[in-house]
N, C-alpha and C positions, 0 to 999 in steps of 0.2 A: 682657517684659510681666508674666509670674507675678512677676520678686522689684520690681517696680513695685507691683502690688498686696498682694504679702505687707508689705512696707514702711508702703505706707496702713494697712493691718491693724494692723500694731503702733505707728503712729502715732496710731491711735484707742483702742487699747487702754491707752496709757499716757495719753490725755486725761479715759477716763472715770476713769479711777483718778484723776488728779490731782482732777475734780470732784465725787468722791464723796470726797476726803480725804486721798490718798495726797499729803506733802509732806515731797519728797526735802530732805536738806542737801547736796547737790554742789554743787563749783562748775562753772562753765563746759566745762574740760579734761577732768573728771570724766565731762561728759554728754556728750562729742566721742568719750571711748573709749568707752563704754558704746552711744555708736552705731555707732559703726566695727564693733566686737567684734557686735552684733546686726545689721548690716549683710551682715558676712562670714558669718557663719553661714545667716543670710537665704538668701543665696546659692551658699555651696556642698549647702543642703538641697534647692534647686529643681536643682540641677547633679544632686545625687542621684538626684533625682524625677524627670528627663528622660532617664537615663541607662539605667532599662531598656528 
């Protein structure tokens, strides 16, 4: 449930960036590892956080 909502999180965070201006040059592949890579981290930080 948390790395569900942390995920919404950074999915709105790189939307208002994209509508306030931010416009990446990646291609495709580019934004697949850049999700993976923010995904796994997403997740071993909630593993973190539940872990004390």
């Amino acid at each position: 449930m948390a790395s569900t909502s942390t995920l919404f999180q950074l999915g709105v965070v790189l939307g208002v960036a994209v509508l306030v201006g931010f416009r990446p040059n990646a291609i495709a592949i580019e934004w697949l590892a850049a999700a993976g890579v923010l995904t796994a981290t997403t997740f071993a930080l909630v593993w973190l956080a539940t872990a004390r």
